[in-house]
C-alpha positions as CSV (number, residue, x, y, z in Angstrom):
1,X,3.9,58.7,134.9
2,X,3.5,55.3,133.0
3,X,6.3,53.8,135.3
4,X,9.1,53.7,132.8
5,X,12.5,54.6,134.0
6,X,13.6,58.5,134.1
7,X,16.5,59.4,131.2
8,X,19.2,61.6,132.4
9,X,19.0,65.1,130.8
10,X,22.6,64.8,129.6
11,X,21.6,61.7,128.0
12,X,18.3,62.5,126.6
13,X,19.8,65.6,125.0
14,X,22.5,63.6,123.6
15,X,19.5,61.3,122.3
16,X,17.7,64.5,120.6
17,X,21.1,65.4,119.2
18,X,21.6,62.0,117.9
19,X,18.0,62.3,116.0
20,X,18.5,66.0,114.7
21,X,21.8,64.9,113.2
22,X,20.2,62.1,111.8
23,X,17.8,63.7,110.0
24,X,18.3,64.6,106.6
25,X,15.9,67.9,106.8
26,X,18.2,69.5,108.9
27,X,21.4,69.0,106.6
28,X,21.9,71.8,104.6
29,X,19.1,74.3,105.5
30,X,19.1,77.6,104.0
31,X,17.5,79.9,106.1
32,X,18.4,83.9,106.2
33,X,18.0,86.6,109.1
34,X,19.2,89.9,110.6
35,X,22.8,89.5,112.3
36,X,22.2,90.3,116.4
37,X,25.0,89.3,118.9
38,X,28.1,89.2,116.4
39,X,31.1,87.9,118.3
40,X,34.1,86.8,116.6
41,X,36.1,85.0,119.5
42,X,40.2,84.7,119.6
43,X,39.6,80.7,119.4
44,X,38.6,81.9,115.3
45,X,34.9,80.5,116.2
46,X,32.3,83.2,115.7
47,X,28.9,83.6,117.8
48,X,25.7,84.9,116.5
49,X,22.2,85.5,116.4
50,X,19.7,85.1,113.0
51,X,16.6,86.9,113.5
52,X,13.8,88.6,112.0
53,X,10.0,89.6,113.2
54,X,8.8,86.1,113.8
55,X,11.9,84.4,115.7
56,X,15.3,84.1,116.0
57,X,18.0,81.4,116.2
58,X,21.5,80.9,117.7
59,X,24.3,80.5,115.1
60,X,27.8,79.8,115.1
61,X,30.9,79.7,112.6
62,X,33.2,77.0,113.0
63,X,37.1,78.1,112.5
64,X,38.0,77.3,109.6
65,X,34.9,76.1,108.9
66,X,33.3,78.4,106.2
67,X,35.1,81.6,104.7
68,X,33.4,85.1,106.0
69,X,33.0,88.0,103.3
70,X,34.0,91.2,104.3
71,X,31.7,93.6,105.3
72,X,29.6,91.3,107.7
73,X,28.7,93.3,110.3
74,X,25.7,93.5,113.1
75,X,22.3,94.1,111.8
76,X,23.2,92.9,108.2
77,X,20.5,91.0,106.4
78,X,22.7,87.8,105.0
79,X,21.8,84.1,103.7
80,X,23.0,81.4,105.8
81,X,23.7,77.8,104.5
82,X,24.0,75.2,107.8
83,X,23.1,72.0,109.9
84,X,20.7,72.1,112.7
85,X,22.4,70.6,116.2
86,X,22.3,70.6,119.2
87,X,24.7,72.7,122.0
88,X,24.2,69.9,124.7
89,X,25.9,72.1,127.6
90,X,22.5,74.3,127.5
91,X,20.4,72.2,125.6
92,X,20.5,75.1,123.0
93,X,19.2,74.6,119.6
94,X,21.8,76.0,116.9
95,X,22.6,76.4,113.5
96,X,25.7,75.5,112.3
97,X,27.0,77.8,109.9
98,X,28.4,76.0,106.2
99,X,28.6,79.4,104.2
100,X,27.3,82.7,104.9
101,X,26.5,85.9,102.6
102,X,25.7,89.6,102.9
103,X,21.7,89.6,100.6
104,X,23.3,92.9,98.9
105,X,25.6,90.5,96.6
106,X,22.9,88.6,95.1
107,X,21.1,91.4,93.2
108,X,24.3,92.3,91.6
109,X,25.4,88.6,90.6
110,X,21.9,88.1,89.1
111,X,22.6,91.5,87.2
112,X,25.8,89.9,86.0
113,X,23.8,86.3,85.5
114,X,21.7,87.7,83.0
115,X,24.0,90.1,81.1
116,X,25.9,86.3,80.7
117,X,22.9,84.5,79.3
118,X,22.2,87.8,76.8
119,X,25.6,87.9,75.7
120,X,25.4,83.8,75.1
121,X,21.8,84.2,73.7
122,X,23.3,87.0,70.7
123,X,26.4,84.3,69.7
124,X,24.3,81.3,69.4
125,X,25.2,79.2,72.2
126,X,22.3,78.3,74.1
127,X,20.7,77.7,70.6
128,X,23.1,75.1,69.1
129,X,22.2,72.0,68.7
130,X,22.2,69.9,72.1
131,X,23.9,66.2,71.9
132,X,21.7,63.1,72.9
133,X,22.5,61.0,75.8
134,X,23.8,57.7,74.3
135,X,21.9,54.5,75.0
136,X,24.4,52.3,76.5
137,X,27.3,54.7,77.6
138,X,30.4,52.8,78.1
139,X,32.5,55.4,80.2
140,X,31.0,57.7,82.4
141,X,33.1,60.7,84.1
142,X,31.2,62.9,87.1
143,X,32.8,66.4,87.6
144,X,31.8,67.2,91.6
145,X,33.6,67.8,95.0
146,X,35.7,64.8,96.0
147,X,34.1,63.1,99.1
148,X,30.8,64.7,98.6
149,X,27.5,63.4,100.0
150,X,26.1,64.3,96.3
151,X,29.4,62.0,94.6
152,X,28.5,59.5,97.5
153,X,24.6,59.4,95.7
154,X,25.8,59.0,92.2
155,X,28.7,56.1,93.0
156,X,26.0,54.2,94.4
157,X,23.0,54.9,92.3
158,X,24.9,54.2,89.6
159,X,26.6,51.1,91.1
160,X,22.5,49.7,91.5
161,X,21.7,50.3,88.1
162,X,25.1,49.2,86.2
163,X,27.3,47.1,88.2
164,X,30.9,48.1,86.7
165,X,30.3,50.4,84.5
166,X,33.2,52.8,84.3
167,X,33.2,55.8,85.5
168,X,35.7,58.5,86.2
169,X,35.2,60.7,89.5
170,X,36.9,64.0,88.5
171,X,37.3,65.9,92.4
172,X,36.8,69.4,91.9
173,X,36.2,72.5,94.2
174,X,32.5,73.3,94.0
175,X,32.7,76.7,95.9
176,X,34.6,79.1,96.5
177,X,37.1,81.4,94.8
178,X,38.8,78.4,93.4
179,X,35.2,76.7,92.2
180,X,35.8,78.2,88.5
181,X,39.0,77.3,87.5
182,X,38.7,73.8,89.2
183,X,35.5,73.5,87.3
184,X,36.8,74.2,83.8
185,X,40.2,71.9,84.8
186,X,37.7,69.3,85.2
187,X,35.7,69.5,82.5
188,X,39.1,69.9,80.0
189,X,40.2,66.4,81.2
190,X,36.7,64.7,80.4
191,X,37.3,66.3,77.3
192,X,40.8,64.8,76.9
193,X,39.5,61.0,77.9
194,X,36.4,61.5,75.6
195,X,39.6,61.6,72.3
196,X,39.9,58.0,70.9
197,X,43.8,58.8,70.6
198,X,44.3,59.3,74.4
199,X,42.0,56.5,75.5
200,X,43.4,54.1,73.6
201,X,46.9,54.8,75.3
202,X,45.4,54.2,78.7
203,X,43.6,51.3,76.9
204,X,39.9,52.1,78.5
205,X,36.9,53.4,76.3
206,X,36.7,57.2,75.7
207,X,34.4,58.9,77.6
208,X,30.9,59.5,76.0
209,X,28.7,61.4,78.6
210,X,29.6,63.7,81.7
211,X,28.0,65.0,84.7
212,X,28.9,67.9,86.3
213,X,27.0,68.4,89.1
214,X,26.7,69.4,93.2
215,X,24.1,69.3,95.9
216,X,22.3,71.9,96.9
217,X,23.7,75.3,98.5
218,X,22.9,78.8,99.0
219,X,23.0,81.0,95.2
220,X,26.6,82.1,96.5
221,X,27.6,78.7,96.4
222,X,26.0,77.7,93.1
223,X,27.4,80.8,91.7
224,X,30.4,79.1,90.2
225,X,27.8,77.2,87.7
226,X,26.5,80.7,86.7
227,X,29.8,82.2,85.4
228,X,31.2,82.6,81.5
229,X,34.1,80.2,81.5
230,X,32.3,77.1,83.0
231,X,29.7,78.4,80.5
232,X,31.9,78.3,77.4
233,X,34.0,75.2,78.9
234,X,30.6,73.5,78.6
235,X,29.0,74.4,75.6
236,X,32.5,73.3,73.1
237,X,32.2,69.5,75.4
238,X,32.4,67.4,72.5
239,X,30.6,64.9,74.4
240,X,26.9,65.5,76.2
241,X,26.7,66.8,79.4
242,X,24.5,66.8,82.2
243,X,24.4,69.3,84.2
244,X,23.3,68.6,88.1
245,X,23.8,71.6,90.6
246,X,21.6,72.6,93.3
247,X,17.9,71.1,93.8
248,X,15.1,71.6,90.7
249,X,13.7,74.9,92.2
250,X,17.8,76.1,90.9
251,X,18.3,77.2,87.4
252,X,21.8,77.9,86.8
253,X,23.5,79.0,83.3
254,X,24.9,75.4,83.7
255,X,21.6,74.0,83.4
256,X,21.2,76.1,80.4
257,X,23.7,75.5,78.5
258,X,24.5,72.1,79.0
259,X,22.9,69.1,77.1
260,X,20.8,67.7,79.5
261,X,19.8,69.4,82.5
262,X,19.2,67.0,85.9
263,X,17.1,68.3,88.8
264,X,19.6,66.5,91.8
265,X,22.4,64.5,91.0
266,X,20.7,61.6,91.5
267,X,18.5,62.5,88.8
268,X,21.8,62.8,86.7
269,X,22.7,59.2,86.8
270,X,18.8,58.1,86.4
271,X,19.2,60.1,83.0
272,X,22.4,58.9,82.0
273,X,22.5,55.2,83.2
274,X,20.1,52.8,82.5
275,X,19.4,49.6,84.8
276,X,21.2,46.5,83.5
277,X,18.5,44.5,84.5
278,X,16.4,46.1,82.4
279,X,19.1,46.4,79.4
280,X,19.6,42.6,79.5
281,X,15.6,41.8,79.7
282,X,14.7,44.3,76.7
283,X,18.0,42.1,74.9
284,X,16.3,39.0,75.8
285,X,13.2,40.0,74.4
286,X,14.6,41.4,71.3
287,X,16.4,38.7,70.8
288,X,13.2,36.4,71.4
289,X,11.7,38.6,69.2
290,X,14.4,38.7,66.0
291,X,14.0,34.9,66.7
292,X,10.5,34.2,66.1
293,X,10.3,36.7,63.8
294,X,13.1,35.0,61.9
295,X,11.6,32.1,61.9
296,X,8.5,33.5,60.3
297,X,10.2,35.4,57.7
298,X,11.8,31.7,57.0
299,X,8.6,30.1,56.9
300,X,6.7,32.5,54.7
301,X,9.7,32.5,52.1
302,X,10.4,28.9,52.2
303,X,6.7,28.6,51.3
304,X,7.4,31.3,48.6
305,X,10.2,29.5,47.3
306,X,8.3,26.2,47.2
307,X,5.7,27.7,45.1
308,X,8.0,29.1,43.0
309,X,9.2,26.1,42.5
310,X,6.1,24.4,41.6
311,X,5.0,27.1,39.6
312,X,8.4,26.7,37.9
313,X,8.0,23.2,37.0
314,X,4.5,23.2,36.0
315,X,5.4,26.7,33.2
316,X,6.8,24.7,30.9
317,X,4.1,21.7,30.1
318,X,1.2,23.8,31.0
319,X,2.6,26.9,28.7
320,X,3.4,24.0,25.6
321,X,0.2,22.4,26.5
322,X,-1.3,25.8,26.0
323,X,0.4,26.7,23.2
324,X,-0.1,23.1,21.5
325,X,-4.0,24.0,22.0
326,X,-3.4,27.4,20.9
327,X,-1.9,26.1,17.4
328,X,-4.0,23.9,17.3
329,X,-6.9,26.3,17.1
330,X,-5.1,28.6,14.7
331,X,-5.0,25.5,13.0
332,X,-8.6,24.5,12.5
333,X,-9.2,28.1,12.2
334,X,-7.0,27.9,9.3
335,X,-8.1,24.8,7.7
336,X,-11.6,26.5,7.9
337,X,-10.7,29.3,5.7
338,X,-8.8,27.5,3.5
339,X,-12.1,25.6,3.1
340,X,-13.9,28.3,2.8
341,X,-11.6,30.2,0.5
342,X,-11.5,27.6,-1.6
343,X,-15.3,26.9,-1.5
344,X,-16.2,30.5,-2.7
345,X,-13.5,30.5,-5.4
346,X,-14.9,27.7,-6.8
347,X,-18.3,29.0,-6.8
348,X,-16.9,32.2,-8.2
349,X,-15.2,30.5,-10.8
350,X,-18.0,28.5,-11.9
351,X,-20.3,31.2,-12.7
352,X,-16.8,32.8,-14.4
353,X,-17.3,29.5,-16.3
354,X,-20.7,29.9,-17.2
355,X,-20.6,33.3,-17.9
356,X,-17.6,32.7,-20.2
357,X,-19.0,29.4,-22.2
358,X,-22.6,31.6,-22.5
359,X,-20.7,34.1,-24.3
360,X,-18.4,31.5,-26.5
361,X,-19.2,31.9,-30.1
362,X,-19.8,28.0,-30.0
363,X,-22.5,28.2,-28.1
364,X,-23.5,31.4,-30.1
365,X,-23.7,29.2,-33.2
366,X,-25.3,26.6,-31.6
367,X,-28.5,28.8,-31.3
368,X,-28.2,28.9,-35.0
369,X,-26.0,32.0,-35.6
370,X,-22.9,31.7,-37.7
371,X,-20.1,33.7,-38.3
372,X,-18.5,35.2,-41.4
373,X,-14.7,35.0,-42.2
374,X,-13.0,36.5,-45.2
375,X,-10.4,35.0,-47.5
376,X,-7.8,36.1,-44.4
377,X,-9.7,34.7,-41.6
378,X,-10.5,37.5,-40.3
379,X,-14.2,37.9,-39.1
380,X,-16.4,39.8,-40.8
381,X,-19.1,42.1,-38.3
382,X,-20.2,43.9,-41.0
383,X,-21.3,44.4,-44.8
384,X,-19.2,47.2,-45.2
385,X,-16.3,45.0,-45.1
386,X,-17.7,42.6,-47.6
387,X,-17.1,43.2,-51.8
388,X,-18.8,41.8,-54.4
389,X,-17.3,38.7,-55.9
390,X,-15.5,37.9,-52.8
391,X,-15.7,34.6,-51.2
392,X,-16.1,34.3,-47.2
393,X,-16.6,31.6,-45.6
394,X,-19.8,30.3,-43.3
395,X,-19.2,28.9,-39.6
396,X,-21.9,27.0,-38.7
397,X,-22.0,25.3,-35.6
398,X,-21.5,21.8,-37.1
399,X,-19.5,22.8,-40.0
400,X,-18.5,25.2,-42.9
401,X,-19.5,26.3,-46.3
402,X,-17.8,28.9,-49.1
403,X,-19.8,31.7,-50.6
404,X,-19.2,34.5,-53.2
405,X,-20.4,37.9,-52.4
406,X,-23.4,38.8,-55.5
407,X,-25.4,41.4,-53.8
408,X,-24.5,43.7,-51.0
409,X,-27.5,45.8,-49.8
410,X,-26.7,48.1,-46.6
411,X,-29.8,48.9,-44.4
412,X,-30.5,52.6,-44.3
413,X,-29.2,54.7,-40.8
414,X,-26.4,52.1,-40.5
């Protein structure tokens, strides 16, 4: 004894109580077991035992608290969905029973799971083109049990990361022989509030992402989630949806065909809603950035445009300047062929010249030739067109003289 102060049983089981209620990992434990000790009482509260080679448990069913399939019987092996407590009368530990089914049903819903996905597989559906997530969604509508601990997680999780964004709670029946129709109900008026047309007569944005989702259960009550018209209702959403039933270890046809599968629904709102904070300091940033980048782009083509504009005033004198020194070259280049055109001809035509006075019968007569014309003027080349008696006339180079033919004597071979 440390001398600290007894606690009254009463009290101290009241305290263990206290703590196993408290505690999170004894909220929804699915645990299953052999049925020993069935007793359903007249108060409508049902006693039992869960057992199996290693240890056993008390149990007990709540009236009204959980529906009980037929057939359950002593010594059935079923799967039982509950809270640990506390029975503080006996300072018995027992389960409080949430839902309870026979283990013979599961085989055959898992037959009728997969036949589903087959069947969905052959038609296309779970190929089709999945929607994205918008960015920044604008209306948000969450398809779950009203008052749930898992709605409870996503108003508040979703609060933290985007104070007033709107949302829509949807309060649906998760479980139960009512689960499907409430579920496809629920997902046919977040189809309504995602039309333009009908949002605009309420005046809020149409919705643009969905979550349907629970927390976690037994496969029994999942088993909603794994049927064909929550199935179809999902895949023709025109909108994306998350779908967020059970814990991650669950795979559900929801899962499958939906858009966007969420391990918890807490991991739903993660996906589908970013933090504000975050929003607003990535706007900063970009803004910052498409600031100073502006800026630059400014700079850089105001410095274009001033040389450009240099580069436009200088053109004009530079290119005349250029093409003043160009025409002036073509000019000297010109003036030098003239030149030398003209120097060549004249050479040319002075050796024309002295070809054509060397062959001049001036100068032939100056070396003491002469030339012979008849009585006609005509010259005469040779003595066959002479006759005797005729008179011709001599060209000399100073002069001329008459003479009469006497004697014409032809040289021989000529």
């Amino acid at each position: 004894m440390d001398g600290s102060e007894p606690v009254a049983i009463g009290e101290f089981v009241q305290s263990l109580r206290n703590r196993l209620r408290s505690d999170e990992r004894n909220r929804n434990c699915l645990v299953r077991g052999e049925i020993r000790q069935w007793k359903p009482y007249p108060s409508g509260h049902t006693y039992f035992s869960l057992r199996d080679d290693n240890g056993q448990m008390s149990a007990v069913i709540w009236k009204g608290r959980c529906r009980i399939p037929s057939g359950i019987e002593e010594g059935q092996e079923v799967i039982v969905l509950g809270n640990v407590d506390v029975y503080a009368g006996r300072g018995q530990l027992q389960l409080i029973v949430e839902r309870i089914e026979p283990i013979r049903k599961i085989g055959a819903l898992e037959q009728e799971r997969q036949k589903l996905l087959e069947t969905l597989q052959k038609e296309g559906v779970l190929d089709r083109e999945k929607k994205t997530l918008p960015l920044f969604p604008k209306h948000l509508a969450i398809i779950t049990g009203k008052d749930s601990a898992a709605l409870a997680d996503m108003l508040r999780l979703s609060e933290t990361r985007w104070p007033g964004l709107r949302r829509t709670v949807i309060g649906v029946t998760v479980q139960g022989e009512k689960a499907v129709e409430e579920i496809t109900r629920g997902l046919s008026v977040a189809r309504s509030l995602s039309r333009s047309e009908y949002s605009e007569q309420l005046g809020i944005p149409p919705v643009d992402v969905v979550i349907v989702g629970r927390g976690g259960g037994s496969p029994e009550d999942l088993w909603a989630f794994n049927l064909e018209p929550v199935a179809r209702a999902l895949s023709t959403m025109p909108v994306p949806v998350i779908s967020a039933v059970g814990h991650e270890s669950d795979l559900l046809v929801s899962d499958v065909v939906a858009d966007v599968r969420a391990s918890t629904p807490s991991h739903a709102i993660e996906l589908a809603v970013p933090i504000l904070d975050d929003v607003l300091s990535l706007m900063v940033d970009l803004e910052d950035r498409l600031h100073r980048g502006s800026i630059r782009r400014f700079t850089e083509e105001n410095l274009r445009l001033q040389q450009l504009q240099l580069r436009l005033r200088l053109a004009p004198s530079k290119g005349l300047d250029n093409a003043v020194r160009h025409l002036e070259r073509l000019g000297n280049d010109l003036n030098g062929f003239v030149k030398s055109t003209i120097q060549n001809n004249k050479q040319r035509l002075a050796m024309l010249e002295g070809t054509l006075l060397a062959a001049h019968p001036q100068r032939v007569l100056e070396r003491g030739y002469l030339m012979t014309t008849n009585e006609k003027g005509e010259v005469v080349a040779t003595v066959k067109d002479l006759t005797a008696g005729e008179t011709v006339s001599l060209h000399f180079a100073d002069g001329t003289a008459d003479a009469n033919i006497d004697n014409i004597q032809q040289r021989e071979g000529e």
